[in-house]
MIDOSE-1310 file (N, C-alpha, C; in nm, 2 decimals, decimal comma, always signed):
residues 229
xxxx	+0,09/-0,12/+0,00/+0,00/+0,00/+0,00/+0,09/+0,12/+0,00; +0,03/+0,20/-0,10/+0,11/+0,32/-0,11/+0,12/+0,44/+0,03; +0,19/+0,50/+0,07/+0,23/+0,52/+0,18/+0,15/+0,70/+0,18; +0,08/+0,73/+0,29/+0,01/+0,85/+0,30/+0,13/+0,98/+0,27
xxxx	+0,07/+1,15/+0,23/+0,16/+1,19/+0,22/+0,22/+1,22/+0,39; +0,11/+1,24/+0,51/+0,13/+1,22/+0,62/+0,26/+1,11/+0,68; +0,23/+1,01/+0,65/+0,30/+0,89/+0,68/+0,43/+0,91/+0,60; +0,49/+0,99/+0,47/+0,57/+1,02/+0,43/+0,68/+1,14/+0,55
xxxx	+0,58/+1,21/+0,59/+0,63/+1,32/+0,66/+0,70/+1,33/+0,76; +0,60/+1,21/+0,82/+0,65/+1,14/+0,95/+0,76/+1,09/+0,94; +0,83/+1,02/+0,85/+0,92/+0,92/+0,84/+1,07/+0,99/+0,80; +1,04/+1,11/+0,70/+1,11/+1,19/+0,66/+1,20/+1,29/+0,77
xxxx	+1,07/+1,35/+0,88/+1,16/+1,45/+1,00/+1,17/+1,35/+1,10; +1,13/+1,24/+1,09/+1,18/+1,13/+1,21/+1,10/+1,20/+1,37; +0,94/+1,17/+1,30/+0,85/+1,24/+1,42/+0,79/+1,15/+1,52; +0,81/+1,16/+1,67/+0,75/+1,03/+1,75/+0,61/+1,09/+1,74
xxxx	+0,56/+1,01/+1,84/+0,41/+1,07/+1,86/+0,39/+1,18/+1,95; +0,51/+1,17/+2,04/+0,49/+1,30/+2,11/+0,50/+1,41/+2,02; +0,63/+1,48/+1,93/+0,61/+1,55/+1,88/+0,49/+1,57/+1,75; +0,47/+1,47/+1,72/+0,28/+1,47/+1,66/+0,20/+1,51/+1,70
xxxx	+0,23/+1,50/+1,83/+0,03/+1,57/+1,93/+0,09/+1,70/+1,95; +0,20/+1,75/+1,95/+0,27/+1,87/+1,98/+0,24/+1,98/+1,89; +0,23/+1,90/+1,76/+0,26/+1,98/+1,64/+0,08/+2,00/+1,60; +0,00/+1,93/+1,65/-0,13/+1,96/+1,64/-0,20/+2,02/+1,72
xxxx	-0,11/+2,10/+1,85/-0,18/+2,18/+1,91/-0,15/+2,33/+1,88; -0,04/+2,31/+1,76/-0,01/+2,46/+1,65/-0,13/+2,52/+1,59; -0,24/+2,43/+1,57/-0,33/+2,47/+1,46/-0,42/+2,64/+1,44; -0,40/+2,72/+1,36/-0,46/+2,81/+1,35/-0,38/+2,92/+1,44
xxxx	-0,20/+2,89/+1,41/-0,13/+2,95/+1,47/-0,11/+3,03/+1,60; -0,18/+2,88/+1,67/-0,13/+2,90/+1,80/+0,00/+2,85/+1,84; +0,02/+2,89/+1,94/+0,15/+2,87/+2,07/+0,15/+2,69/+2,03; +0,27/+2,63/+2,00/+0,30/+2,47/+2,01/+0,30/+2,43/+2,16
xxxx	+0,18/+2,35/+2,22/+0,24/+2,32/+2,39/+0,31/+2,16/+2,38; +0,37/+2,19/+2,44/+0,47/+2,04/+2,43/+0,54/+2,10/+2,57; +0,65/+1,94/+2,60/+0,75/+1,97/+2,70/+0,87/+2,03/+2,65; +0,99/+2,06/+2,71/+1,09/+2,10/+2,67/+1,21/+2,02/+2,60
xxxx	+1,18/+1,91/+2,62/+1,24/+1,79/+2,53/+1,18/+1,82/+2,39; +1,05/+1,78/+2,39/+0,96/+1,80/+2,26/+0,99/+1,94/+2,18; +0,99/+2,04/+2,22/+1,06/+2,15/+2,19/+1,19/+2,19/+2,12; +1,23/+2,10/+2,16/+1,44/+2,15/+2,14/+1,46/+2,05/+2,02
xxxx	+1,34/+1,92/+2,02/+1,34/+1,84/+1,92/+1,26/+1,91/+1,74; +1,18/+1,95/+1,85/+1,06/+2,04/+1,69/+1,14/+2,18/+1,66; +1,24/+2,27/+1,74/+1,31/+2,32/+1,66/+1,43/+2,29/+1,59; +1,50/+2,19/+1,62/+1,61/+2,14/+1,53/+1,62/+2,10/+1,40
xxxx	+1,44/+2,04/+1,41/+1,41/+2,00/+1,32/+1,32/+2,14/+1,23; +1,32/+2,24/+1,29/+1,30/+2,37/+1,19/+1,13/+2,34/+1,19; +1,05/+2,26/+1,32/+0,93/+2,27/+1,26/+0,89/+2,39/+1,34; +0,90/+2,40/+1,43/+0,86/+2,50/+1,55/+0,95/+2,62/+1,51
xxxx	+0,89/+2,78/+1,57/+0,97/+2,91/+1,56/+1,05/+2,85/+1,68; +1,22/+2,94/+1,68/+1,32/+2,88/+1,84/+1,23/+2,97/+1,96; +1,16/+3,07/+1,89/+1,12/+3,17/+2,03/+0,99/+3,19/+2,04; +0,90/+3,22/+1,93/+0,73/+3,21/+1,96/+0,70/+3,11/+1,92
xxxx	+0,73/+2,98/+1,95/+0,67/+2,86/+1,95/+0,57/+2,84/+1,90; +0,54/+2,89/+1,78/+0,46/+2,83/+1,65/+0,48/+2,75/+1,57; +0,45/+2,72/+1,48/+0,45/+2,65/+1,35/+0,54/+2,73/+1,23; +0,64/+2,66/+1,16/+0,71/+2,74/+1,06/+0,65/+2,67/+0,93
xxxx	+0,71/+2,72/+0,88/+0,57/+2,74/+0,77/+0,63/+2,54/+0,69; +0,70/+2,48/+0,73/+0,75/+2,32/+0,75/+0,61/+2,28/+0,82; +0,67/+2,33/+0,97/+0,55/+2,25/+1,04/+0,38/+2,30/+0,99; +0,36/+2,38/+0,94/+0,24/+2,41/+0,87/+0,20/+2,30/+0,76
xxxx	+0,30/+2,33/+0,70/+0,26/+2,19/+0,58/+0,25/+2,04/+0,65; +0,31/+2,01/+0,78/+0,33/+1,86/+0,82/+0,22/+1,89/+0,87; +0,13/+2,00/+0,98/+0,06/+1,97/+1,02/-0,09/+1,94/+0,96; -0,11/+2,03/+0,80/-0,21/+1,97/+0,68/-0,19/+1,86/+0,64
xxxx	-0,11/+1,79/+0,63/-0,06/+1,68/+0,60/-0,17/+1,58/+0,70; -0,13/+1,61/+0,84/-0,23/+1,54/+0,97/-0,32/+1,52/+0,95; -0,42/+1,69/+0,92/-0,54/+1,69/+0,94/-0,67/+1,62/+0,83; -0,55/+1,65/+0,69/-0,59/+1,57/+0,61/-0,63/+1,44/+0,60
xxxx	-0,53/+1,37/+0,70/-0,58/+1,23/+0,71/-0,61/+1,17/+0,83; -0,69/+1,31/+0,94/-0,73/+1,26/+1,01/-0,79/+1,42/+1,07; -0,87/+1,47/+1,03/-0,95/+1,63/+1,02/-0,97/+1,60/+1,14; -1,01/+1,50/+1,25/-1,09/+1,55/+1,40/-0,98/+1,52/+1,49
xxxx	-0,84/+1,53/+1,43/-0,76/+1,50/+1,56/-0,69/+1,60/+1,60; -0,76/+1,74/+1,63/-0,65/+1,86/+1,66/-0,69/+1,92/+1,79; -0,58/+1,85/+1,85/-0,55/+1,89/+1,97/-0,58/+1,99/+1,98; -0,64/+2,04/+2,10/-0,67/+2,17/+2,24/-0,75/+2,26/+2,11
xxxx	-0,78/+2,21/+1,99/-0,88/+2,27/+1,93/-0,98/+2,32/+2,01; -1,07/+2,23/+2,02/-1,20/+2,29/+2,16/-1,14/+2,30/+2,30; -1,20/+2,36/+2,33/-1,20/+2,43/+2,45/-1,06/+2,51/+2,52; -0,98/+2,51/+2,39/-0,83/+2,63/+2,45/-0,89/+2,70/+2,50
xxxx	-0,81/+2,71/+2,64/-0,83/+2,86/+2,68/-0,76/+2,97/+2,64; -0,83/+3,09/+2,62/-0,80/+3,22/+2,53/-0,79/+3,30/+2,68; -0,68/+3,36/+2,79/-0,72/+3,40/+2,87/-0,72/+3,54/+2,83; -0,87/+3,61/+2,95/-0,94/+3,77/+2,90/-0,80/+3,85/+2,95
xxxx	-0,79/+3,97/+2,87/-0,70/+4,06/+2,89/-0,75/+4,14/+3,04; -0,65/+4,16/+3,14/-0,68/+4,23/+3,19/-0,58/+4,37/+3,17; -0,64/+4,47/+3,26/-0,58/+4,54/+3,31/-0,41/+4,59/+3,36; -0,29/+4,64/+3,36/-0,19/+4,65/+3,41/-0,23/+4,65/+3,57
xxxx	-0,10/+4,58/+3,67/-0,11/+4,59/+3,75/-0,10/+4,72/+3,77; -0,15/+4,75/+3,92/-0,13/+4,89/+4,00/+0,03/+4,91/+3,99; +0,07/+5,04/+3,93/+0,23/+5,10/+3,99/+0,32/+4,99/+3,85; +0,26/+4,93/+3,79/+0,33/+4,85/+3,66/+0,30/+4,90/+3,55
xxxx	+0,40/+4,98/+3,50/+0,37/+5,03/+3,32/+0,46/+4,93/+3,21; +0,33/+4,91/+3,15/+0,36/+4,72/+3,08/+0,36/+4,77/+2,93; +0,31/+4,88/+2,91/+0,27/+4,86/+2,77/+0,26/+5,01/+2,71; +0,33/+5,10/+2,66/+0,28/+5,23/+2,58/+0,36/+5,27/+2,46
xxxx	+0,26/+5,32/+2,41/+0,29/+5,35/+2,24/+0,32/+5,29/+2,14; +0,30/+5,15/+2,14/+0,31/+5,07/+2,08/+0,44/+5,00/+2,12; +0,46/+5,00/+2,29/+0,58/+4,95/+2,33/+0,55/+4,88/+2,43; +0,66/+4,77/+2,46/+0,62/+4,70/+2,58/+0,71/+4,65/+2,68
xxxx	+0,75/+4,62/+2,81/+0,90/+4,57/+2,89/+0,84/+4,43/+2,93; +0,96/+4,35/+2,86/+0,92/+4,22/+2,89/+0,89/+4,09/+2,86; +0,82/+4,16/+2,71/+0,74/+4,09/+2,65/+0,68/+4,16/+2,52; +0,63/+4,10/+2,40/+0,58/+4,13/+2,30/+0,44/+4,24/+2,35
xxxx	+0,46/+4,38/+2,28/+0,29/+4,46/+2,29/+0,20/+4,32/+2,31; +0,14/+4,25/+2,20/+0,04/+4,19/+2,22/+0,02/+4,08/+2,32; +0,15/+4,07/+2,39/+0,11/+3,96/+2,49/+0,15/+4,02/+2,67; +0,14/+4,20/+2,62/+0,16/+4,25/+2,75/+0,04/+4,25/+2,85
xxxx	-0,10/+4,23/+2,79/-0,21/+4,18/+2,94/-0,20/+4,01/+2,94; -0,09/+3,99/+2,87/-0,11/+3,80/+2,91/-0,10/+3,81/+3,07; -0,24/+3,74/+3,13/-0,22/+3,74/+3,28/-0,09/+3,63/+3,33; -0,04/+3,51/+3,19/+0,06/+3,48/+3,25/+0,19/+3,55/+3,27
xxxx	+0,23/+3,63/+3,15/+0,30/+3,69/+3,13/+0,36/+3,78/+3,27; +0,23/+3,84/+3,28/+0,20/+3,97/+3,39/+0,29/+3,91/+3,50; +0,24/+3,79/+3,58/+0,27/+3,73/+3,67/+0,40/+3,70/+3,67; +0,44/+3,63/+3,54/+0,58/+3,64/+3,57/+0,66/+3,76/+3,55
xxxx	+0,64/+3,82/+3,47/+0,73/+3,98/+3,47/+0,70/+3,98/+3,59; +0,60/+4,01/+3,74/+0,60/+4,08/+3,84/+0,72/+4,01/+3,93; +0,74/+3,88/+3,92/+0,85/+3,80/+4,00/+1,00/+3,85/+3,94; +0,98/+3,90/+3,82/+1,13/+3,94/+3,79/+1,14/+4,08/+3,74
xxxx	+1,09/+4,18/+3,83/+1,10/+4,27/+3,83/+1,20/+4,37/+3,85; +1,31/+4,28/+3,93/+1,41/+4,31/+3,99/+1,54/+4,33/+3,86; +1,50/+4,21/+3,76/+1,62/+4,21/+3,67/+1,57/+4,32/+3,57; +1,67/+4,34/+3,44/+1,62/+4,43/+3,31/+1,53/+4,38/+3,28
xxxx	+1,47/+4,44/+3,20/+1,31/+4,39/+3,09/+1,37/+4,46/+2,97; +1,35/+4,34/+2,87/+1,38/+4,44/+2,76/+1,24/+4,52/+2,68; +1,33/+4,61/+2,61/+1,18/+4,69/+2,58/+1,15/+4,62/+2,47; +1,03/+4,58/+2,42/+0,98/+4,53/+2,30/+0,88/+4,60/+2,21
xxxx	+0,87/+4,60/+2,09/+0,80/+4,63/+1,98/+0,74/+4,50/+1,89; +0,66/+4,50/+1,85/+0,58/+4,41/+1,76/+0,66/+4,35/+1,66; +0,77/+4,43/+1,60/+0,86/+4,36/+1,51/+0,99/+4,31/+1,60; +0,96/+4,31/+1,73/+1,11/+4,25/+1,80/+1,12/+4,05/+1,73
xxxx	+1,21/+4,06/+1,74/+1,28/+3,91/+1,71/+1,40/+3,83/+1,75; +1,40/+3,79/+1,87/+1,50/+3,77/+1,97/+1,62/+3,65/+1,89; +1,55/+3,57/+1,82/+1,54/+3,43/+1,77/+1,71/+3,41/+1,73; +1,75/+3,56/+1,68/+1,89/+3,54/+1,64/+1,88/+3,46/+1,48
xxxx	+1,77/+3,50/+1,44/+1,78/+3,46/+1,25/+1,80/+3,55/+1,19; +1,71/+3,64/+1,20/+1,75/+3,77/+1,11/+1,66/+3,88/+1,16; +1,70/+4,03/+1,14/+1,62/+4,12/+1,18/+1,63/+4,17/+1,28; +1,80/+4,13/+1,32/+1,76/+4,14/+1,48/+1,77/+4,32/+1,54
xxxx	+1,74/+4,37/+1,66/+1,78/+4,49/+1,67/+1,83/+4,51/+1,84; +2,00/+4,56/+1,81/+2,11/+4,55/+1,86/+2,04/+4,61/+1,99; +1,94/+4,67/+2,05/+1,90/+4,78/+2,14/+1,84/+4,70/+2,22; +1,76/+4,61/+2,19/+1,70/+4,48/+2,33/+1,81/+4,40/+2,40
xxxx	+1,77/+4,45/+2,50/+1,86/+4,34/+2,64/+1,73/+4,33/+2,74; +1,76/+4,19/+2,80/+1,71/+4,21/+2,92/+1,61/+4,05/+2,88; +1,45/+4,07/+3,02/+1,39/+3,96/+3,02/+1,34/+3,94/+2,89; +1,27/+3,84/+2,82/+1,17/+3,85/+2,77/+1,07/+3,74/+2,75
xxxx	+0,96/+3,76/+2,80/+0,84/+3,64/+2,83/+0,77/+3,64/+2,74; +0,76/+3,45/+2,69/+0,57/+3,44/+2,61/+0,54/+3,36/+2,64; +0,42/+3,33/+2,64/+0,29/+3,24/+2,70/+0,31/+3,14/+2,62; +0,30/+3,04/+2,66/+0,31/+2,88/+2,64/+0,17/+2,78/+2,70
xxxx	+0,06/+2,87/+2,71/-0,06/+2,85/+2,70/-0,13/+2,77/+2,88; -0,21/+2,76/+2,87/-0,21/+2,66/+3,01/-0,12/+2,70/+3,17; -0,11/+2,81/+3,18/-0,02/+2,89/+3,29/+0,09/+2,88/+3,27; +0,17/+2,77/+3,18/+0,35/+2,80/+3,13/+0,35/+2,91/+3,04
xxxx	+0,53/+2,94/+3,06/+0,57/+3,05/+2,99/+0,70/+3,00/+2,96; +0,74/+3,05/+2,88/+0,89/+3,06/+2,84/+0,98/+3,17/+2,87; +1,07/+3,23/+2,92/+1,15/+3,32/+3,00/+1,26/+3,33/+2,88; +1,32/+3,42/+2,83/+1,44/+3,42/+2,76/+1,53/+3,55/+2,84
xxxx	+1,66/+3,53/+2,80/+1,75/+3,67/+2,77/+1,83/+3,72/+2,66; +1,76/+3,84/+2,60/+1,81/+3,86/+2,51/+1,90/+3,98/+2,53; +2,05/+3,93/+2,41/+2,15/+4,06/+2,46/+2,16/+4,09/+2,37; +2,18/+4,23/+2,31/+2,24/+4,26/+2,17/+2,10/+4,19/+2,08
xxxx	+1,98/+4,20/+2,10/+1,89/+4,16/+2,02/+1,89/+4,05/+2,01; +1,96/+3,94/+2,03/+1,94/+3,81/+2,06/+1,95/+3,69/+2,15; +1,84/+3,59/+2,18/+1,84/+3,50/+2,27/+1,98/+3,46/+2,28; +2,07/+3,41/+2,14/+2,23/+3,37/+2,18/+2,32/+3,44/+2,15
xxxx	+2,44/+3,40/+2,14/+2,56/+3,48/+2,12/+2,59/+3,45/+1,99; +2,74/+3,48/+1,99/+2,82/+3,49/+1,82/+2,76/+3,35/+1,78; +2,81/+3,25/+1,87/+2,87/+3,12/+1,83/+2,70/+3,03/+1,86; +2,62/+3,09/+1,86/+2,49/+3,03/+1,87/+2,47/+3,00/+2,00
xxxx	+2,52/+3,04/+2,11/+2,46/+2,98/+2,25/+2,41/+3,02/+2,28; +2,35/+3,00/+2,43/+2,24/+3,07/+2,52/+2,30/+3,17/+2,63; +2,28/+3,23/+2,68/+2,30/+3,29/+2,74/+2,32/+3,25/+2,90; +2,41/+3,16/+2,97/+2,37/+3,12/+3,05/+2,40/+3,17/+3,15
xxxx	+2,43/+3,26/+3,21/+2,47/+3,33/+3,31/+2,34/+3,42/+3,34; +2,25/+3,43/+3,27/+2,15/+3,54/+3,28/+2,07/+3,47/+3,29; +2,03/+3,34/+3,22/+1,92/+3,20/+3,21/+1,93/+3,16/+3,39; +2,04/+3,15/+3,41/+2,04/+3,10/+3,59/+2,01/+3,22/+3,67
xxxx	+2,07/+3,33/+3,64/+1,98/+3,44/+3,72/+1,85/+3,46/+3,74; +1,77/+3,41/+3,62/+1,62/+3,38/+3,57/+1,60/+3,28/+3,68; +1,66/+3,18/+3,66/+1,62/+3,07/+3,70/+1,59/+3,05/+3,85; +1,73/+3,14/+3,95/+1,71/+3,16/+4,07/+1,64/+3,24/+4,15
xxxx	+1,63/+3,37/+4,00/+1,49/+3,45/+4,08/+1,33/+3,38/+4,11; +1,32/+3,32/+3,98/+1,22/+3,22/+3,99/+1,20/+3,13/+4,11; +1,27/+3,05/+4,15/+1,30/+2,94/+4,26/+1,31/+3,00/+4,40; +1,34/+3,14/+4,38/+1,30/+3,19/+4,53/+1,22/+3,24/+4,55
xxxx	+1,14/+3,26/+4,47/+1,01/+3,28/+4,48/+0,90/+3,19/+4,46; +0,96/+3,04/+4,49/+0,83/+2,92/+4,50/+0,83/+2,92/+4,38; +0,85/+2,93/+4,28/+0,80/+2,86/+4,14/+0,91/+2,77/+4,05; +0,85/+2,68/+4,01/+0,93/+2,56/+3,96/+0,98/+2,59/+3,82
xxxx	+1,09/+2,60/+3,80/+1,15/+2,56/+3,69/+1,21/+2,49/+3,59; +1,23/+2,50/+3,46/+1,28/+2,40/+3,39/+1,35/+2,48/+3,26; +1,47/+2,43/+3,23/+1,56/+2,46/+3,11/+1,51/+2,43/+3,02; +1,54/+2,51/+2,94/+1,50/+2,48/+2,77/+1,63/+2,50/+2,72
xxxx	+1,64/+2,48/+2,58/+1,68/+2,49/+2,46/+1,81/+2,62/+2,51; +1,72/+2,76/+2,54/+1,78/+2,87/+2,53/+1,68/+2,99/+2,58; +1,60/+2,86/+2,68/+1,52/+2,96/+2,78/+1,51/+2,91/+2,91; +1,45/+2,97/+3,00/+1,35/+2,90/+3,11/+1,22/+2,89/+3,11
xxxx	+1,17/+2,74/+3,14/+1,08/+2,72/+3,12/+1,02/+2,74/+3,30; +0,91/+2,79/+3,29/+0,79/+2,78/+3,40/+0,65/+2,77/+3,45; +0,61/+2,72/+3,52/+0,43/+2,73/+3,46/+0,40/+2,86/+3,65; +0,29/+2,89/+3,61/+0,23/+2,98/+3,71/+0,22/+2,93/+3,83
xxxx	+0,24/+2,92/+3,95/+0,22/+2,81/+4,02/+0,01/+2,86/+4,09; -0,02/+2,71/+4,10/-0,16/+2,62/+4,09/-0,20/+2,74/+4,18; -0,16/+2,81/+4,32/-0,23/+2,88/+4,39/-0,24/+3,01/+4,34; -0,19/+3,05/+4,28/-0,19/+3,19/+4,19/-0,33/+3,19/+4,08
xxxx	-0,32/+3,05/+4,05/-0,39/+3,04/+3,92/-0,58/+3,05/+3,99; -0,54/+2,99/+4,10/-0,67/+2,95/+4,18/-0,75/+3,14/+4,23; -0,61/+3,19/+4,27/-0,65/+3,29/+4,34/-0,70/+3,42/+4,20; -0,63/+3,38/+4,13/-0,65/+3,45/+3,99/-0,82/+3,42/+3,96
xxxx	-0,90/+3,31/+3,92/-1,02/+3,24/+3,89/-1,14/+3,34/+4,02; -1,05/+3,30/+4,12/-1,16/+3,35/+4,24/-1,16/+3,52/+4,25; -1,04/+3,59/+4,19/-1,08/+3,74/+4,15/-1,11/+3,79/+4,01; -1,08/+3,73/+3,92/-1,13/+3,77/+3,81/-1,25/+3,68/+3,77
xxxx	-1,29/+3,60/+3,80/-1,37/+3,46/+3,75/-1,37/+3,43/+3,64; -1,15/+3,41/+3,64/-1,12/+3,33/+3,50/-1,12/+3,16/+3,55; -1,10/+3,09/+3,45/-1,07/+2,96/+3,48/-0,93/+2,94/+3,47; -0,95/+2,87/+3,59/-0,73/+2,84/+3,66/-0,72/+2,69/+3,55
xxxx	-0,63/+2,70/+3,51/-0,62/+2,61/+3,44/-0,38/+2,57/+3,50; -0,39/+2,41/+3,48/-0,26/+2,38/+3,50/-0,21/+2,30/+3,38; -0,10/+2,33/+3,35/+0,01/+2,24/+3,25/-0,02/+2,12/+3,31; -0,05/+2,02/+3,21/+0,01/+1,90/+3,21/+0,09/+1,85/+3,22
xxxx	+0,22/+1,92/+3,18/+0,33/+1,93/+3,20/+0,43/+1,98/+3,28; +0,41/+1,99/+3,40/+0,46/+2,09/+3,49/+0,65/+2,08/+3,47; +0,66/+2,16/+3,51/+0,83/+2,20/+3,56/+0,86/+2,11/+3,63; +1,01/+2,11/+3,68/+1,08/+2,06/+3,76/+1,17/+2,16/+3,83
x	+1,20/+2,16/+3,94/+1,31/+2,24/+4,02/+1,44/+2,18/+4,01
């Protein structure tokens, strides 16, 4: 039997099933949620962006590929949570003139976002604009240093540091001296973390999310995947 073009694709980027269910919770260019293994594996392989954890326009085609031969299997399709924009905290200026510290303009009321910028308030934030691109491919602009957070859907985030406009250095590495500063501001402050690729990974921790639900009457939701310390 002649072999699907799906089943070609799979065999071709050498895809497990974990990064399969990974790559189907991209759909309609959302955030990829996976673990951080899954991650470092779907960018190497150029399917995932290294820093807004989407779909490249690879994994766009592998992921029609899926749907094609199997249309009702897309993950966190129903019922993603979209969390409501709030407000800036009191005494926090997160977002003006089409600028933002920390984080992308459009994901400065991410209430996960929020929460973690508030824990690492202490370190730089870099300033961001809508065309920032930390990624270190191209475009980059020499003037961003500092934190910078995106939402990873489900109370996780991803934490970077970008220096000189990019997450790494000359020679392609991470930044690690600033990634552990991340990491320990995080950890003293009760929240679990985990290394990535050329970030820190974190989820919101469960009582925040609870306390969150019971003042805004959002829905607390937790990773499946939680961190590790």
């Amino acid at each position: 039997m002649k072999a699907s073009e799906a089943e070609r694709m799979i065999k071709s980027h050498r895809l497990s099933k974990r990064m399969i269910e990974a790559i189907r919770t991209g759909n309609n260019d959302r955030v990829v949620i996976c673990s951080a293994t899954t991650e470092r594996a779907l960018i190497s392989r150029q399917i995932i962006h290294p820093v807004n954890s989407n779909l490249t326009q690879t994994g766009k085609e592998i992921l029609a590929a899926l749907q094609k031969e199997d249309p009702t299997a897309n993950a966190h399709e129903e019922g993603f949570i979209t969390p409501t924009p709030q407000a800036p905290l009191v005494g926090e200026v997160i977002r003006h003139a089409g600028t933002s510290r920390g984080s992308l303009p459009h994901h400065a009321n991410h209430p996960d976002v929020r929460a973690t910028l508030k824990v690492l308030a202490t370190l730089q934030l870099a300033n961001c604009t809508e065309d920032t691109d930390i990624s270190g491919l191209d475009g980059m602009d020499a003037t961003v240093q500092g934190v910078f957070v995106t939402p990873r859907g489900e109370g996780r985030v991803a934490v970077y540091w970008a220096q000189a406009g990019s997450c790494v250095g000359p020679h392609r590495e991470p930044h690690r001296a600033e990634l552990r500063a991340i990491a320990d501001t995080l950890r003293d402050a009760g929240w679990q973390v985990e290394r990535g690729n050329r970030c820190v990974f974190t989820n919101v921790p469960p009582q925040l999310l609870k306390l969150r639900a019971l003042t805004h009457g959002e829905t607390a939701t937790e990773s499946n995947e939680p961190g590790t310390s």
